[in-house]
TORTORZA-620924 format. One record per residue (C-alpha): residue number from 1; x, y, z. Coordinates in Angstrom, 2 decimals. Example, Ala and Ser with C-alpha at 12.3 -4.5 7.8 and 13.67 -1.06 7.14 Angstrom:
+------+---------+---------+---------+
: resi :    east :   north :      up :
+------+---------+---------+---------+
:    1 :   12.30 :   -4.50 :    7.80 :
:    2 :   13.67 :   -1.06 :    7.14 :
+------+---------+---------+---------+
This chain:
+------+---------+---------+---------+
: resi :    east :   north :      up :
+------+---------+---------+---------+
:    1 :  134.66 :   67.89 :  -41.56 :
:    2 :  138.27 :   67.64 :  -43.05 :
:    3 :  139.00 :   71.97 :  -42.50 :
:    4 :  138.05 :   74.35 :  -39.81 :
:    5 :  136.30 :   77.44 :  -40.44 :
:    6 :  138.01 :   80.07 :  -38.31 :
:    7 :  136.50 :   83.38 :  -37.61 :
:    8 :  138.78 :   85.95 :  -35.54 :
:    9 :  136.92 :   88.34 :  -33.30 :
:   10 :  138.76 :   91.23 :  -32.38 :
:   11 :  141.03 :   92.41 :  -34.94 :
:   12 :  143.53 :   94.88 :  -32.69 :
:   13 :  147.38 :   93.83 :  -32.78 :
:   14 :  147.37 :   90.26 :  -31.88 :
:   15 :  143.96 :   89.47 :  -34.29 :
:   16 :  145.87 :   90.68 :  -36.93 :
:   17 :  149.19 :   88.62 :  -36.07 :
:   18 :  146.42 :   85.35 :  -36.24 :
:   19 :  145.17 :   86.39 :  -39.34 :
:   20 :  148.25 :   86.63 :  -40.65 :
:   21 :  149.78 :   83.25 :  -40.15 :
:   22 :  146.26 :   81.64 :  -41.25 :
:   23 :  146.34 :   83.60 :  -44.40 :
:   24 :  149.78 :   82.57 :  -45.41 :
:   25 :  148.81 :   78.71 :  -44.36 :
:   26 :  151.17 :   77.82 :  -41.83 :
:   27 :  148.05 :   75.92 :  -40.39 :
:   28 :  147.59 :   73.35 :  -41.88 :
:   29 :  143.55 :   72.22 :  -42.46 :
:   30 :  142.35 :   75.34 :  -41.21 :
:   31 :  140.89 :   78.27 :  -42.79 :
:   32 :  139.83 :   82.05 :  -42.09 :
:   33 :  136.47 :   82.44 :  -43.56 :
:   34 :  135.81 :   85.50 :  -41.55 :
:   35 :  136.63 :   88.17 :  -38.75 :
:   36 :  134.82 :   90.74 :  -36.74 :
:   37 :  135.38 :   93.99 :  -34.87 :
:   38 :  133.52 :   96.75 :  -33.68 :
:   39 :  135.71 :   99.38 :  -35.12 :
:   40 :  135.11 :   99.55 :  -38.86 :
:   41 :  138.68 :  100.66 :  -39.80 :
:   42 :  139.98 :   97.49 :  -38.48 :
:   43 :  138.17 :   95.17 :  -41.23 :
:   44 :  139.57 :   97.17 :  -44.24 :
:   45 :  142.18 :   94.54 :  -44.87 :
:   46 :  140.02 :   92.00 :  -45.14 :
:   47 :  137.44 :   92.34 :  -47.47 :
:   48 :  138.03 :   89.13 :  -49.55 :
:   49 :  136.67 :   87.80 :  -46.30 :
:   50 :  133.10 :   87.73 :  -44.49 :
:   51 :  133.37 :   90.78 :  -42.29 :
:   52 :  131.11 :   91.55 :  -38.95 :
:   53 :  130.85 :   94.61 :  -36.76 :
:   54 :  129.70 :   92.39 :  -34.04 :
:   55 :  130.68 :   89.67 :  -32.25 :
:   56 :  127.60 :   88.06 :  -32.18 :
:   57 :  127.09 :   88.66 :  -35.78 :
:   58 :  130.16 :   86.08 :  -36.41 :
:   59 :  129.37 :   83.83 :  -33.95 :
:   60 :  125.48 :   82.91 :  -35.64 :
:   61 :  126.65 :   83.31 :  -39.15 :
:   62 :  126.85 :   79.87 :  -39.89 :
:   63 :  130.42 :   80.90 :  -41.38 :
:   64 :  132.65 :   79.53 :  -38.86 :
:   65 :  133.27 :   76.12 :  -37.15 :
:   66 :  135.65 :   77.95 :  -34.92 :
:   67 :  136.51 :   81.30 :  -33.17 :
:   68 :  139.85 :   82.94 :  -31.62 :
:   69 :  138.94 :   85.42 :  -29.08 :
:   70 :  141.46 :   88.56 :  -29.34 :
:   71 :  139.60 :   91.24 :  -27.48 :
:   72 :  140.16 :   93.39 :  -24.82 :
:   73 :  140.22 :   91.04 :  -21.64 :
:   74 :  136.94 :   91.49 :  -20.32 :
:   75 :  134.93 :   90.78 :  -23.39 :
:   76 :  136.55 :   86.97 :  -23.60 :
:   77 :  134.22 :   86.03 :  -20.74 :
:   78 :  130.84 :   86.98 :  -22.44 :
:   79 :  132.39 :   86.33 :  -26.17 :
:   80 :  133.38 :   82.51 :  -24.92 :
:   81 :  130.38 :   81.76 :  -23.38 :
:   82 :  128.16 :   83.01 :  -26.51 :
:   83 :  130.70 :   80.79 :  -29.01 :
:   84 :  130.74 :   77.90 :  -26.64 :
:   85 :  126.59 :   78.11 :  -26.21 :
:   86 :  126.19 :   78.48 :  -29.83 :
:   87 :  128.08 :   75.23 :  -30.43 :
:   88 :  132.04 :   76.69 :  -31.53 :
:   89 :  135.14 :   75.58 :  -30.92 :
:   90 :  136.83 :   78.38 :  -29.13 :
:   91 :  140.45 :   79.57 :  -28.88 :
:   92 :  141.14 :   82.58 :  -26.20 :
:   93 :  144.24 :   84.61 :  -26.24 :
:   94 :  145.48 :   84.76 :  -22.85 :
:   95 :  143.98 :   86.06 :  -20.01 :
:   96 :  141.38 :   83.83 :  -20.29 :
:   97 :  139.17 :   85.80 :  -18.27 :
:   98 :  140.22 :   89.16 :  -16.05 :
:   99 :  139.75 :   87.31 :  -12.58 :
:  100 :  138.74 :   83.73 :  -11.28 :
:  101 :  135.09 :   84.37 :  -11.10 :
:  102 :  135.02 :   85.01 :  -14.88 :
:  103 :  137.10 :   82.01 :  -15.32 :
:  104 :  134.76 :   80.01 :  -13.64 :
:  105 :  132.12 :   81.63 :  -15.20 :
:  106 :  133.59 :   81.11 :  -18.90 :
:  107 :  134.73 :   77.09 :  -18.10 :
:  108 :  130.96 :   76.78 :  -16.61 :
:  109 :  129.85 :   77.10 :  -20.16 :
:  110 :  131.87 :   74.33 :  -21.67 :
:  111 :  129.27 :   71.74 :  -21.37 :
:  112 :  129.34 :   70.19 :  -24.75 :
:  113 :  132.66 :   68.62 :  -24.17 :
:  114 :  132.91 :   67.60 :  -28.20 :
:  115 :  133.65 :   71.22 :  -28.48 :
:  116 :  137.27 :   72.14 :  -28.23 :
:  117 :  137.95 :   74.66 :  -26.12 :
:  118 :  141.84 :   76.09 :  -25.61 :
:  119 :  144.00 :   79.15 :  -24.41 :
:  120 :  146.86 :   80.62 :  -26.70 :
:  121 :  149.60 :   80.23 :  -24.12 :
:  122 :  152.08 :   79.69 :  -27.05 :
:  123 :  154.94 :   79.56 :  -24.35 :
:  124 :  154.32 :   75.96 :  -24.09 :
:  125 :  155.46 :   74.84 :  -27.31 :
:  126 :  158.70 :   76.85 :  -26.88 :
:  127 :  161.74 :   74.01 :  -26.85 :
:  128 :  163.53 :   75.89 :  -24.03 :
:  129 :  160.59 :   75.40 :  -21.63 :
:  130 :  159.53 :   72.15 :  -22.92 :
:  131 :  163.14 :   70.76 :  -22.06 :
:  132 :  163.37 :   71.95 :  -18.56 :
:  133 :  159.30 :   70.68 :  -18.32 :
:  134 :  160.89 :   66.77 :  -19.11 :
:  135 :  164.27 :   67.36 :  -17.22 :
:  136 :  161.92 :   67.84 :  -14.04 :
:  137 :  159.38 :   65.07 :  -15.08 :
:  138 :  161.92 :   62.95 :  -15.19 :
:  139 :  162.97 :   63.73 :  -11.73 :
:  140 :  166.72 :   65.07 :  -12.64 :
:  141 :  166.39 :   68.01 :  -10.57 :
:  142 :  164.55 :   66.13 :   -7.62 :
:  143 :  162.11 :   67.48 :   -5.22 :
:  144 :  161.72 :   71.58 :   -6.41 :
:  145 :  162.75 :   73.56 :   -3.14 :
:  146 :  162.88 :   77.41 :   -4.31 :
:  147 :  161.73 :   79.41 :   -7.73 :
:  148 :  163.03 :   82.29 :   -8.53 :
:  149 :  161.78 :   84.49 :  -12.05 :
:  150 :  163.17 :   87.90 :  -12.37 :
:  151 :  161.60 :   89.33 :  -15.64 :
:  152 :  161.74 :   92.86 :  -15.99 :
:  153 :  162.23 :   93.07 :  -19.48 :
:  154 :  158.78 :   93.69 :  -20.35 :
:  155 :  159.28 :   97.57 :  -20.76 :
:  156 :  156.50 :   99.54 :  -22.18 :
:  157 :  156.32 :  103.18 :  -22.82 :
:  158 :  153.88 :  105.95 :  -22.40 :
:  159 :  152.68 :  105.73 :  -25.84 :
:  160 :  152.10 :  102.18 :  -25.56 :
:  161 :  149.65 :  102.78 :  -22.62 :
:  162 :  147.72 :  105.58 :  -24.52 :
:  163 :  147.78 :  103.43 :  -27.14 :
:  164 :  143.91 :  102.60 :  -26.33 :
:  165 :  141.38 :  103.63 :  -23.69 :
:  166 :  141.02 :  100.37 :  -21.87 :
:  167 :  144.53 :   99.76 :  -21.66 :
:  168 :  145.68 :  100.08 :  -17.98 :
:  169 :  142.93 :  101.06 :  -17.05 :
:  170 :  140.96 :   98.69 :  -13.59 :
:  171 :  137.54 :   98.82 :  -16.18 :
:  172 :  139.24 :   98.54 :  -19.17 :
:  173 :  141.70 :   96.01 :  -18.82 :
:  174 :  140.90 :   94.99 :  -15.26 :
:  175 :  145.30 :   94.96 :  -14.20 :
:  176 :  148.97 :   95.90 :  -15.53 :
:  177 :  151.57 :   94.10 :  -16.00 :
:  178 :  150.23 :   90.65 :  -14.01 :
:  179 :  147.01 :   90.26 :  -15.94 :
:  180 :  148.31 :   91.85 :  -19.79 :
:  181 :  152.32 :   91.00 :  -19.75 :
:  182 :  152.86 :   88.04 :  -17.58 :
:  183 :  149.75 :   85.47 :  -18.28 :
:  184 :  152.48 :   83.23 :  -19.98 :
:  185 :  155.26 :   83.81 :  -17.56 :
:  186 :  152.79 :   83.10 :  -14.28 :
:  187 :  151.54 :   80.25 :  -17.09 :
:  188 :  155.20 :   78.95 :  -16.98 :
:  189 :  155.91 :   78.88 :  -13.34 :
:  190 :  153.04 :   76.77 :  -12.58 :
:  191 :  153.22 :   74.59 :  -15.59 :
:  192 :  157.16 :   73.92 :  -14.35 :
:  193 :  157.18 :   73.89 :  -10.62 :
:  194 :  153.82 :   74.05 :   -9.70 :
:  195 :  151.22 :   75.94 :   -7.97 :
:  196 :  151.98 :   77.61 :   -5.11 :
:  197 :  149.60 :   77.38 :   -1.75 :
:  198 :  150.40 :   80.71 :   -0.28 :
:  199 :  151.28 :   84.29 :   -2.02 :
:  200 :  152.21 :   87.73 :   -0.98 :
:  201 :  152.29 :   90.54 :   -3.16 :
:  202 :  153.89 :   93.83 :   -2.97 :
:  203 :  152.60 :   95.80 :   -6.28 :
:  204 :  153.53 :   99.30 :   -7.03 :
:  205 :  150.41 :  101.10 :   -8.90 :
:  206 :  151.40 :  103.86 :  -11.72 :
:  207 :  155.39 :  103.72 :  -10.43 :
:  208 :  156.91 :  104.37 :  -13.67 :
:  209 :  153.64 :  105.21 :  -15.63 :
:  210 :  150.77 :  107.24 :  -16.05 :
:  211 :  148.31 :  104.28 :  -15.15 :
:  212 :  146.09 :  103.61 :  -12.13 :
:  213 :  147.14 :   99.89 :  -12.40 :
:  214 :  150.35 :   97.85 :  -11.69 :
:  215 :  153.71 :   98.06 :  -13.51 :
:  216 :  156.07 :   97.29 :  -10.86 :
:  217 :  155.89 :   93.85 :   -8.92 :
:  218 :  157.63 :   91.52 :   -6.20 :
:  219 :  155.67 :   88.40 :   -4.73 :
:  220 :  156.45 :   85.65 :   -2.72 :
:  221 :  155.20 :   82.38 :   -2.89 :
:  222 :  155.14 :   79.39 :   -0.40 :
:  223 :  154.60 :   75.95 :   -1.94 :
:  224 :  152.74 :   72.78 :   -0.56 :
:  225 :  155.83 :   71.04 :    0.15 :
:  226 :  157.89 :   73.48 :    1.90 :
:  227 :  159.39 :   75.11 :   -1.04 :
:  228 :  159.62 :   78.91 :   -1.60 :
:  229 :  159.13 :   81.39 :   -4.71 :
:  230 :  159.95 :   84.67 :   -5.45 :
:  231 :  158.75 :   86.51 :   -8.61 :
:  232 :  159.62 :   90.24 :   -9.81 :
:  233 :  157.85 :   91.58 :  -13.08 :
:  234 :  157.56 :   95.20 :  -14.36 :
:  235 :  157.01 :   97.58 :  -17.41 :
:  236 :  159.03 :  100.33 :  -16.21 :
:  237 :  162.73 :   98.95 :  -16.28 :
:  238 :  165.48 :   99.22 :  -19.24 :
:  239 :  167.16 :   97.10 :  -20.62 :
:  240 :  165.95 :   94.27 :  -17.45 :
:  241 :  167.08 :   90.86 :  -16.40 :
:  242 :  164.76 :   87.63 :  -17.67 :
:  243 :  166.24 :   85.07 :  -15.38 :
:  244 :  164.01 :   81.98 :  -14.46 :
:  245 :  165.59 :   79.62 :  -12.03 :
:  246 :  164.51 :   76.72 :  -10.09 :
:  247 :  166.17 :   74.53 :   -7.46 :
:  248 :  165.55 :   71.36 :   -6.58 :
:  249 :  167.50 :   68.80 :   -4.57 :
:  250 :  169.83 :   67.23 :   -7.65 :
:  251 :  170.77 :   71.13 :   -8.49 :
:  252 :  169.95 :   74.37 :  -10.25 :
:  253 :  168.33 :   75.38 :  -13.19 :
:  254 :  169.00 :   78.78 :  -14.85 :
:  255 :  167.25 :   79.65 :  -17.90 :
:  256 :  168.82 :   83.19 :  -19.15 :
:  257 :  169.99 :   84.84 :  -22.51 :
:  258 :  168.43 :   81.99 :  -24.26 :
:  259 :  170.50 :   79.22 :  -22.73 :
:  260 :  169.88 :   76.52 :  -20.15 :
:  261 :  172.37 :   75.83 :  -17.03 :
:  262 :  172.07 :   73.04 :  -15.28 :
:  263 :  174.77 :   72.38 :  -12.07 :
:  264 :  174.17 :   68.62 :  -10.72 :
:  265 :  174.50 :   67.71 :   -7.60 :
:  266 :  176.18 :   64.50 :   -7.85 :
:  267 :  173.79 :   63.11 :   -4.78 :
:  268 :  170.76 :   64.72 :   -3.44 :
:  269 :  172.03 :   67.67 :   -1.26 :
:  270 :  169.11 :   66.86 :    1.39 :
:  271 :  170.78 :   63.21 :    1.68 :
:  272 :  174.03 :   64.94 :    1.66 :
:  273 :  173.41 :   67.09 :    4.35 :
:  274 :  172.05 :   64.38 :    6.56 :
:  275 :  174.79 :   61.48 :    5.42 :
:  276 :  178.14 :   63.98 :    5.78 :
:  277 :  180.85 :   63.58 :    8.73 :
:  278 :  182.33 :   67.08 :    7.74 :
:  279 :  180.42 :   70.29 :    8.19 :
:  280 :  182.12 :   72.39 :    5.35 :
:  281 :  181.68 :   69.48 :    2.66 :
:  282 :  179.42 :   70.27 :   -0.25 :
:  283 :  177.96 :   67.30 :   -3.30 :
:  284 :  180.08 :   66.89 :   -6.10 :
:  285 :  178.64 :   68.82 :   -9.06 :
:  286 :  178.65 :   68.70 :  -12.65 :
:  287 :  178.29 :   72.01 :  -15.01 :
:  288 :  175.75 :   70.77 :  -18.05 :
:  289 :  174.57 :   72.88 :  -20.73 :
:  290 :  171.37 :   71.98 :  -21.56 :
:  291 :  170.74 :   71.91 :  -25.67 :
:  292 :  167.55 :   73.26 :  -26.88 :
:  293 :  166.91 :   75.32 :  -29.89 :
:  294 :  166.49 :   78.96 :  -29.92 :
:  295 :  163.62 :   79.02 :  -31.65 :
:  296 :  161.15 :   80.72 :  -29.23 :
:  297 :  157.60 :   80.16 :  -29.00 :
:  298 :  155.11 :   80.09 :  -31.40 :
:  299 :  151.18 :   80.92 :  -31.76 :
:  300 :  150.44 :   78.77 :  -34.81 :
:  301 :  151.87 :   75.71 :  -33.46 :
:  302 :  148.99 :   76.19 :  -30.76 :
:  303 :  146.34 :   76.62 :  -33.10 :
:  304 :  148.02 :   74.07 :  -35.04 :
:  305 :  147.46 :   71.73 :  -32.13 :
:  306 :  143.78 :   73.05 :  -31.53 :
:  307 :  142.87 :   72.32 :  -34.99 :
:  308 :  144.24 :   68.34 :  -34.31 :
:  309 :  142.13 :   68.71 :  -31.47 :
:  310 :  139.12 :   69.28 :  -33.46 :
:  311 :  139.62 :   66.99 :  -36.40 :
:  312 :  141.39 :   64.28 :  -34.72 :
:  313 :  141.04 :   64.21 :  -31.16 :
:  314 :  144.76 :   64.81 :  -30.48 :
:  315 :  145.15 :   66.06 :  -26.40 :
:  316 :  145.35 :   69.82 :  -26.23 :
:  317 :  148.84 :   71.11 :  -25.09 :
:  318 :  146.75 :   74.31 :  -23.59 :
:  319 :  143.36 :   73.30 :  -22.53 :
:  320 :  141.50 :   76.61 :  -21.24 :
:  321 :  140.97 :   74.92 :  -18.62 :
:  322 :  144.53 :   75.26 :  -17.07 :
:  323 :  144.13 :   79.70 :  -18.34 :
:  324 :  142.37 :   79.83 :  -14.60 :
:  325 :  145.77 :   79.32 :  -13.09 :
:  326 :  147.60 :   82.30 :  -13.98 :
:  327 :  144.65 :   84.58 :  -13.78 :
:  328 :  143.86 :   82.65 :  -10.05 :
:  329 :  147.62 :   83.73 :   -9.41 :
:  330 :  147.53 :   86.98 :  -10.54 :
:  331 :  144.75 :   87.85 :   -8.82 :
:  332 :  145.90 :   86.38 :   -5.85 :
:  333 :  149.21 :   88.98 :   -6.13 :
:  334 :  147.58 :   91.81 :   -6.46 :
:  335 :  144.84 :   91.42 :   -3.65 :
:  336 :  147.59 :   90.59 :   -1.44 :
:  337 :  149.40 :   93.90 :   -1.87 :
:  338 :  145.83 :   95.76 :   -2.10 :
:  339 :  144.93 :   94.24 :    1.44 :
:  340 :  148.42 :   94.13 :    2.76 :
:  341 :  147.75 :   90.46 :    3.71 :
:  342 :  149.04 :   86.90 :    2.73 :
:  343 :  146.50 :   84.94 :    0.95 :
:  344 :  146.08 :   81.35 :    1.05 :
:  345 :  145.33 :   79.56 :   -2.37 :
:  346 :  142.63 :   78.80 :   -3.84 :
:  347 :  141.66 :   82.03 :   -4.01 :
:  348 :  138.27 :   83.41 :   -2.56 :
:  349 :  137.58 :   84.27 :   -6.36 :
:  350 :  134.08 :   86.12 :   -5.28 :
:  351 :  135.92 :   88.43 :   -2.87 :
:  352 :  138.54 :   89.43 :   -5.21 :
:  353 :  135.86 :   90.42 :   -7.75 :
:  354 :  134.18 :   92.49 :   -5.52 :
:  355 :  137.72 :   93.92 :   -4.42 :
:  356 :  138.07 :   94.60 :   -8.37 :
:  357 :  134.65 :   96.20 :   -8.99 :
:  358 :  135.45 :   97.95 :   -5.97 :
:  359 :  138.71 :   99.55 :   -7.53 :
:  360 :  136.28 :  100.21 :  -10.79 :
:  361 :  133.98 :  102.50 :   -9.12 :
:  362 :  135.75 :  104.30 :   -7.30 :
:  363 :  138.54 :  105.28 :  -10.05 :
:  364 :  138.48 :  108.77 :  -11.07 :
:  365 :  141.11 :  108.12 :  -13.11 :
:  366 :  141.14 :  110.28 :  -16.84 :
:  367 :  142.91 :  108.30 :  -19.67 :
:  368 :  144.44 :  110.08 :  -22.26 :
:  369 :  144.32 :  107.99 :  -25.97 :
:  370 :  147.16 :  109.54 :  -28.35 :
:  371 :  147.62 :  107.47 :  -31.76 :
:  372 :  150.85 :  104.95 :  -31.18 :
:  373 :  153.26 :  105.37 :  -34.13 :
:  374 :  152.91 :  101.72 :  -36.10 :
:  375 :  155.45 :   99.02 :  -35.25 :
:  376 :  156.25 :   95.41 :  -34.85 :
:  377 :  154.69 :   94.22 :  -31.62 :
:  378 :  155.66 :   90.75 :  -32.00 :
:  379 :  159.08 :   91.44 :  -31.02 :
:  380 :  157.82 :   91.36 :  -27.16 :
:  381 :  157.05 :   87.34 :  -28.31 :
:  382 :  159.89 :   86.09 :  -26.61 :
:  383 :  159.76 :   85.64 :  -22.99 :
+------+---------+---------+---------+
C-alpha cells in the first residue's frame, strides 16, 4: 500500500473540517474515498465520493483502509470497536470514549496491533506546547511543584447548545464543558506535568446555560510527589483568561496571549531555602522569553502523522491509547463534585458509569433544537 483510503464517519462540523483539508491535499499519501452519516443532508457535498447512511455500511465496503470517527461522543465506542474488528486503521476525534469504562472497552478491541489506532488531540503538535513539553524534559524547570490552568475562554452561547439534541445533554453527549471543550486542555496538563493521584471537583450544572450538564468548573488536584493543581474551565464567561502555568523548582512557566514566560531561578529554590543564612533572601532570577511560533495547532499534521504510522511505522505523537487520560480525569472531576468527595486516581471507572447512567435515567430534562445560524467553528481551534 503506498495511499490510505480514508472514509470519515460522521459528517457534522468537525467531519466536514477533515474532509476539507483531505480534499485540498494537505495530507500527503492519503485519500478520501468515502464518508458516511445518518442524516442524508449532510452527504450532499460529497457526491463525487462513495456515500453511506450507515456507519457500518462504510466500515465493510471494502472502500476504505482507514476511518476518522467524528460522531457524537458516545457512538466512538461502538464505531471503534466495529472499524478496529473489521481490520481499519482508526482515528477518533477527541473524547475518545464518554467515560473510562468505554475507554477500556474501545482499547480492549485493539488486538491486531498492525492496525493503527490514534486520537486527534491536535494540541500536541502545537509549537507553544511542544516547547514547554522539552523545556521540562530537559529538566530546566526542575521537579513540577504546582499547576495552575485558568481557561475560561471557551464561551458558548445558547444557540450553540440548541444547536443539536445530544448536545449537553447526560444521554446525548454524556458532560459539558470537561468531556466536549476541554479533552485537549485536560490532554495538555497531563501530557506536561503529569497525572495527578488525587482530584476534587466543584462543577456548577446549567450555571450560565440552559443545560442539565456542566459549564462552570474549579478542581483541585494533588500529585504523586507532593505537588498541587488547580484547574478552572467554563462556557459561560466573556471575554475569559487562558493562562496555563506551571512551577517547578528552577522557576515559573506562564503560557498566556500566545507567549511563553519563563523566570529562572538561578539555583533550585528548594536548595535555596535549605542552604540560606538570611530569612528574607530569595534565588537570583532571570526573565526569558521563550520563542516559539504562533502558529497554533493543527489537525492535519495529526493525521499527517497517523498516515506515517500506517505506511511507515513512524511512532504516533497521539496514540489512543493515552485519549483514556483526559476522559479518566474528567470523569474523575465531575464525580467528585456529584458525590461531594475527593477521589483517588485511578478511577473506579465501573462506578462512575453507573453514577452516569444513573444521571441518564433519571433526567427529565426537555431539549429544545433551534437551527444555529452558519459560521466558522474553527475559530475555537486555538486553546
Amino acid at each position: 500500500m503506498n495511499k490510505v483510503r480514508f472514509g470519515i464517519i460522521g459528517m457534522g462540523n468537525m467531519g466536514r473540517f477533515h474532509a476539507d483539508y483531505l480534499l485540498k491535499g494537505q495530507v500527503a499519501r492519503a485519500e478520501l474515498t468515502a464518508v458516511s452519516d445518518s442524516y442524508a443532508p449532510n452527504l450532499a457535498a460529497y457526491s463525487q465520493l462513495k456515500t453511506f447512511d450507515s456507519s457500518e455500511a462504510l466500515i465493510r465496503s471494502g472502500s476504505v483502509d482507514a476511518v476518522i470517527i467524528a460522531t457524537p461522543h458516545f457512538l466512538h465506542t461502538t464505531i471503534g470497536i466495529d472499524a478496529l474488528q473489521h481490520g481499519l486503521h482508526v482515528l477518533v476525534e477527541k473524547p475518545i470514549s464518554v467515560h473510562k469504562a468505554d475507554c477500556e472497552r474501545l482499547l480492549a478491541a485493539h488486538t491486531d496491533k498492525r492496525l493503527v489506532f490514534a486520537a486527534m488531540f491536535q494540541q500536541r503538535t502545537d509549537p507553544r506546547y511542544k516547547r514547554i513539553k522539552h523545556l521540562i524534559a530537559s529538566g530546566e524547570l526542575g521537579q513540577i511543584v504546582r499547576t495552575n490552568w485558568i481557561v475560561t475562554d471557551w464561551y458558548r452561547t445558547e444557540a450553540y447548545y440548541a444547536s443539536g439534541g445530544w448536545r449537553a445533554t447526560w444521554k446525548g453527549e454524556g458532560g459539558g464543558v470537561l468531556l466536549n471543550q476541554c479533552p485537549h486542555n485536560l490532554d495538555m496538563l497531563i501530557w506536561l506535568a503529569g497525572a495527578p493521584c488525587r482530584v476534587r471537583g466543584f462543577c456548577q450544572l446549567g450555571r450560565y446555560h440552559n443545560i442539565e450538564v456542566e459549564d462552570n468548573v474549579t478542581a483541585y488536584f494533588e500529585y504523586p510527589n507532593g505537588g498541587t493543581g488547580v484547574f478552572i474551565t467554563s462556557t459561560g464567561e466573556a471575554p475569559g483568561t487562558n493562562r496555563l502555568e506551571i512551577v517547578g523548582e528552577r522557576g515559573r512557566l506562564v503560557l498566556e496571549g500566545g507567549r511563553i514566560s519563563f523566570t529562572r531561578n538561578e539555583v533550585s529554590m528548594l536548595e535555596f531555602s535549605k542552604t540560606s543564612k538570611a530569612g528574607f533572601a530569595r534565588p537570583e532570577i532571570w526573565n526569558v522569553e521563550i520563542p516559539a511560533p504562533n502558529t497554533g495547532a493543527a489537525h492535519h499534521e495529526i493525521t499527517q502523522n497517523f498516515v506515517d504510522a500506517i505506511l511507515d511505522g513512524a511512532p504516533l505523537i497521539s496514540p489512543a491509547a493515552e485519549g483514556m487520560h483526559s476522559v479518566e480525569l474528567a470523569n474523575a472531576i465531575l464525580y467528585s463534585s456529584l458525590t461531594q468527595q475527593t477521589i483517588e486516581l485511578p478511577l473506579d471507572g465501573a462506578a462512575y458509569e453507573a453514577k452516569l447512567n444513573q444521571l441518564i435515567a433519571e433526567s427529565r430534562f426537555e431539549k429544545k433544537v433551534v437551527q444555529a445560524t452558519a459560521e466558522d467553528f474553527t475559530k475555537s481551534f486555538s486553546r
